[in-house]
C-alpha positions in Angstrom: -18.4 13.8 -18.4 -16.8 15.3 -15.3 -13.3 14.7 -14.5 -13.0 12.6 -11.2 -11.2 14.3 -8.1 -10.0 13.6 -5.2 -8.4 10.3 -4.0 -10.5 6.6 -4.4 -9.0 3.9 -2.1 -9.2 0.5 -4.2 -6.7 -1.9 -1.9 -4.7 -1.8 1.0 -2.8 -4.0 3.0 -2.3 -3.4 6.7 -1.0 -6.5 7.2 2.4 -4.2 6.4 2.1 -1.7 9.1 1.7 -5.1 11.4 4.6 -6.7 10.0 6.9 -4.0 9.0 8.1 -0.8 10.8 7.2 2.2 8.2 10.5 4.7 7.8 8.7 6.5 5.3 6.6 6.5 2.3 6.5 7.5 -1.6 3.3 7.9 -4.0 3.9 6.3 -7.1 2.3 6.0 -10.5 1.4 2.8 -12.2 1.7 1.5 -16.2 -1.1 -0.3 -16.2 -3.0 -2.2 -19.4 -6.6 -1.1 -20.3 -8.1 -3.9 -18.8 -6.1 -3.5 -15.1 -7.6 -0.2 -15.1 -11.1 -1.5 -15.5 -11.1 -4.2 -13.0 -9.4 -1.5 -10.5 -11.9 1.0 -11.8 -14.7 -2.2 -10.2 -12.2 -1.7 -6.8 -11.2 -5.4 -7.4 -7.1 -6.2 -6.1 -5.2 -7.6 -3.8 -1.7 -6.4 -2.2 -1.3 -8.9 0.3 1.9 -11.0 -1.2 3.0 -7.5 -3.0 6.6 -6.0 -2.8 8.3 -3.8 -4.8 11.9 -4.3 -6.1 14.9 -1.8 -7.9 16.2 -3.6 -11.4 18.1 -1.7 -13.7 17.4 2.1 -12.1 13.7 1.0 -12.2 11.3 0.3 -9.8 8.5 -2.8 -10.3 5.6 -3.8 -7.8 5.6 -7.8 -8.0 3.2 -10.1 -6.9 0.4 -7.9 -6.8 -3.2 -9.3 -7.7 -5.4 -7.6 -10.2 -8.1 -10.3 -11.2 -8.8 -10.4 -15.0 -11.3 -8.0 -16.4 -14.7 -10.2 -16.8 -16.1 -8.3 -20.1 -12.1 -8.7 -21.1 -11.5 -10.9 -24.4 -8.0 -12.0 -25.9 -6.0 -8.5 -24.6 -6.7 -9.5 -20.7 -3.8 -8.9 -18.6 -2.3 -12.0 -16.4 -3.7 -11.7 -12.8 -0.3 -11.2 -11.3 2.6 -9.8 -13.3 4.9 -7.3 -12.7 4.2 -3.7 -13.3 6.6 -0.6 -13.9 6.1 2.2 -11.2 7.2 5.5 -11.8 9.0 7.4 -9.5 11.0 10.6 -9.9 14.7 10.0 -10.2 16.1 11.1 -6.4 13.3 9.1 -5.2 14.3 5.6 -6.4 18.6 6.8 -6.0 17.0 7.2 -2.3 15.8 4.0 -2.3 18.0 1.9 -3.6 20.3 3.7 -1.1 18.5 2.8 1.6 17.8 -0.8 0.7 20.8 -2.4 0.2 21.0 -1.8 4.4 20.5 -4.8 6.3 16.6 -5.7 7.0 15.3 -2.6 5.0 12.7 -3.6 2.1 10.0 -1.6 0.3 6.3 -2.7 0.6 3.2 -1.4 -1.3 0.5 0.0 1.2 -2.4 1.1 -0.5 -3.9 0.9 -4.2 -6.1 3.9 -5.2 -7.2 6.4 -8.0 -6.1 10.0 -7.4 -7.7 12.6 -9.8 -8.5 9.6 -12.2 -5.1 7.9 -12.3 -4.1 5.0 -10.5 -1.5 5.3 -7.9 0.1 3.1 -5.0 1.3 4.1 -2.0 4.9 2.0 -1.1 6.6 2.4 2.2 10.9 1.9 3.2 9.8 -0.9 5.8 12.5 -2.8 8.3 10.8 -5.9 9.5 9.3 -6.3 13.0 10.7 -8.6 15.4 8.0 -10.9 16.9 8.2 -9.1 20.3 7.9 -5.5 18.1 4.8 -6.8 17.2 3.6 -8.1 20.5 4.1 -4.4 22.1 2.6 -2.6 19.3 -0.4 -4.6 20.1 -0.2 -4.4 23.7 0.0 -0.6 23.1 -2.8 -0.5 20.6 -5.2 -2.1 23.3 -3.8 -0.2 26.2 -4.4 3.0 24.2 -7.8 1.6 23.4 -8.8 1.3 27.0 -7.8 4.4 28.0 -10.1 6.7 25.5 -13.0 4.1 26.8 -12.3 5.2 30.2 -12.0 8.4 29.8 -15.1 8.9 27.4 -16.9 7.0 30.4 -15.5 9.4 33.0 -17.1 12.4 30.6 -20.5 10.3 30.1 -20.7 10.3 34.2 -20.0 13.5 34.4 -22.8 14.9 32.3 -24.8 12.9 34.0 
C-alpha cells in the first residue's frame, strides 16, 4: 500500500478568522486513540466550540468534536475530550508568553492529515471588537465589488 502525501483537510472553523484577529499560527501534532483516527480518516469533526489551553508546560485542544467511530466497540473514544498536542518546546514557552497578555487566546483553525498523520492548525488570536468585525466585512464586500468591476471592464473590452 502507498504511503499517503500531501496535506488532507478534514475540519476547519472560519468562524475564528471572523471572530478573532490571527497574530500568528503553529502546526501541531495530535495523540489521538485508534478509533479518532478512523472517524477523521471518514473526514467526520467539528472545531467549532474548540480552544486550546497551556497546563503544566503542555498544550491540550478542548472541546473539540470527533463523533464516535461507528464499526467502534467497547474501546470508542468519548466524542469530546481533551487531547494532548505536541508542540516543540520554544513554541509553547512562546505561547504561554504571549497568552497571559490581556485578550490574547489560542484557537484551533483547521483539522487535517499531513503525509498520513493528523495534525491541527492553532492560531495566537486577540478577539474582535464588534465594529472589527463590521469593517472586515465591509472591506470583504468592497474588495468583492471591485474585482467584479474590473473583470467587467476587461469582458467589455474584449468585446
Amino acid at each position: 500500500m502507498a504511503k499517503e502525501t500531501g496535506r488532507k483537510l478534514i475540519a476547519q472553523n472560519k468562524k475564528a478568522r471572523h471572530d478573532y484577529l490571527i497574530l500568528d499560527t503553529f502546526e501541531a501534532g495530535l495523540v489521538l486513540t485508534g478509533t479518532e483516527v478512523k472517524s477523521l480518516r471518514l473526514g467526520r469533526a467539528s472545531l467549532v466550540d474548540g480552544f486550546a489551553q497551556l497546563d503544566g508546560g503542555e498544550a491540550w485542544l478542548h472541546n473539540v468534536h470527533i463523533p464516535e467511530y461507528t464499526q467502534g466497540t467497547w474501546t470508542n473514544h468519548s466524542a469530546r475530550r481533551r487531547r494532548k498536542m505536541l508542540l516543540h518546546r520554544s513554541e509553547i514557552d512562546k505561547l504561554v508568553h504571549k497568552t497571559q497578555e490581556t485578550g490574547h487566546t489560542i484557537v484551533p483553525l483547521a483539522l487535517y492529515f499531513k503525509d498520513g498523520r493528523a495534525k491541527v492548525e492553532i492560531a495566537l488570536a486577540k478577539g474582535k471588537k464588534e465594529y472589527d468585525k463590521r469593517q472586515t466585512l465591509r472591506e470583504k464586500q468592497d474588495r468583492r465589488e471591485s474585482d467584479r468591476a474590473m473583470s467587467a471592464a476587461r469582458r467589455r473590452q474584449r468585446a
